[in-house]
C-alpha positions, -999 to 999 in steps of 0.1 A, spaced: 0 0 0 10 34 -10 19 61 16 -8 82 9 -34 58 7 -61 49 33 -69 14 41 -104 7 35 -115 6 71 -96 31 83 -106 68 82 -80 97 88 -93 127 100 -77 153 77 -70 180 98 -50 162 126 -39 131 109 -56 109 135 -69 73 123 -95 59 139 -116 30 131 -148 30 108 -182 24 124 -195 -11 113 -227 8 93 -205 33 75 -190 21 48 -202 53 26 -186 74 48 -155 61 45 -154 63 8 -171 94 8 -137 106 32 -116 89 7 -129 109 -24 -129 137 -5 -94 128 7 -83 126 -30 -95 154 -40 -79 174 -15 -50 154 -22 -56 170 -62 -61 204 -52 -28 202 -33 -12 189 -66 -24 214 -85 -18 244 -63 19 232 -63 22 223 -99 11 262 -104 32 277 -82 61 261 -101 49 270 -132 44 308 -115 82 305 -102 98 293 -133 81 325 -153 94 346 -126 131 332 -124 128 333 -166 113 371 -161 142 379 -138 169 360 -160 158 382 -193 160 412 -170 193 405 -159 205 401 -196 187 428 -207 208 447 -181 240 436 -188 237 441 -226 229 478 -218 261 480 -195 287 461 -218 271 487 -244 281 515 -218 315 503 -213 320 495 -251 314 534 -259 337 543 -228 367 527 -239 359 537 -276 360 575 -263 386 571 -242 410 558 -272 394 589 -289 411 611 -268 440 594 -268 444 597 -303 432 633 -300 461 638 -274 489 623 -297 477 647 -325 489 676 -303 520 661 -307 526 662 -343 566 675 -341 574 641 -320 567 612 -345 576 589 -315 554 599 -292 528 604 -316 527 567 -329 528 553 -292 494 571 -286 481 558 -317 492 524 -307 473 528 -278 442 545 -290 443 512 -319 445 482 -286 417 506 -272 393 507 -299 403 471 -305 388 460 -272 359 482 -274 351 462 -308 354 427 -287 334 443 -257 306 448 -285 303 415 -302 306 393 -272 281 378 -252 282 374 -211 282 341 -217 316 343 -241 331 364 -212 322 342 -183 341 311 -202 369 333 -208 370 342 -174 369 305 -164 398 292 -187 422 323 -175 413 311 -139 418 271 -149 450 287 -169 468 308 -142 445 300 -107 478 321 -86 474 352 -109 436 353 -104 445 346 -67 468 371 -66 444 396 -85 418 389 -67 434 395 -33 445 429 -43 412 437 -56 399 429 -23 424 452 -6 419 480 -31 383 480 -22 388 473 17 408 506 13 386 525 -8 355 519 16 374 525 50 387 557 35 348 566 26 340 560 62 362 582 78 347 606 97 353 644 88 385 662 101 380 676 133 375 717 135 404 739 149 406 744 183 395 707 189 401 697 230 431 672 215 449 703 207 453 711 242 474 676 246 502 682 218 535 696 223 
């Protein structure tokens, strides 16, 4: 017998779980519990199969939202590095009377524009995999990298949390020599 299943002179009361024994003149009532018991059973079912349904279109709503998102921002970064190797080139034009220094800025503006191109015509997905071979690649750089990220931005926010210099005259003045 099945784990959800009644036996057939058992009832169950459906609110507390308690079994108890049918009365000898009821066999309807016990089937009519049973039916009832299986359709409560259904409705259970099918309250849960909807709420899956409901939470996969939300996870699908949230995961087109999230692309949708990073598209825009790998746009936004594209264009930043394409301007940014726009003023570089811009800057090395100023120098026109030092052909060295001119074609090192051009050099540089060219890599620039370069990676804005690849910025633009890969997907996250192209990025994350990149990501992981560099990592399965050189695991001690990205260690490395990623630890001085970390302290970079452990500085950065304990410098933003610094409270304001305290106004002349402050009562520690009183305590220097």
């Amino acid at each position: 017998m099945a784990g959800n299943e009644l036996p057939r002179d058992t009832l169950k009361d459906p609110l507390n779980g308690a079994a108890h024994e049918a009365p000898q003149g009821a066999p309807h009532a016990a089937a009519d519990e049973r039916a009832q018991w299986r359709a409560l059973q259904g409705d259970v079912e099918g309250l849960a199969d909807v709420a899956a349904e409901r939470g996969r279109g939300l996870l699908d709503a949230a995961r087109l939202q999230a692309q949708s998102y990073v598209e825009q921002r790998k746009g936004d970064a594209a264009q930043s590095v394409h301007d940014l190797a726009q003023t570089i080139r811009n800057s090395g034009r100023d120098l026109g009377d030092k052909p060295n220094v001119r074609a090192f800025f051009d050099s540089a503006a060219d890599g620039l524009e370069q990676l804005g191109s690849s910025i633009e015509r890969r997907s996250l997905g192209d990025f994350y995999s990149e990501a992981e071979s560099l990592a399965r690649r050189a695991p001690v750089a990205v260690a490395v990298g990623t630890f001085v990220a970390g302290l970079i931005a452990a500085r950065f926010i304990k410098s933003s949390s610094l409270p304001p210099e305290a106004p002349e005259g402050d009562a520690r003045d009183s305590f220097r020599a």
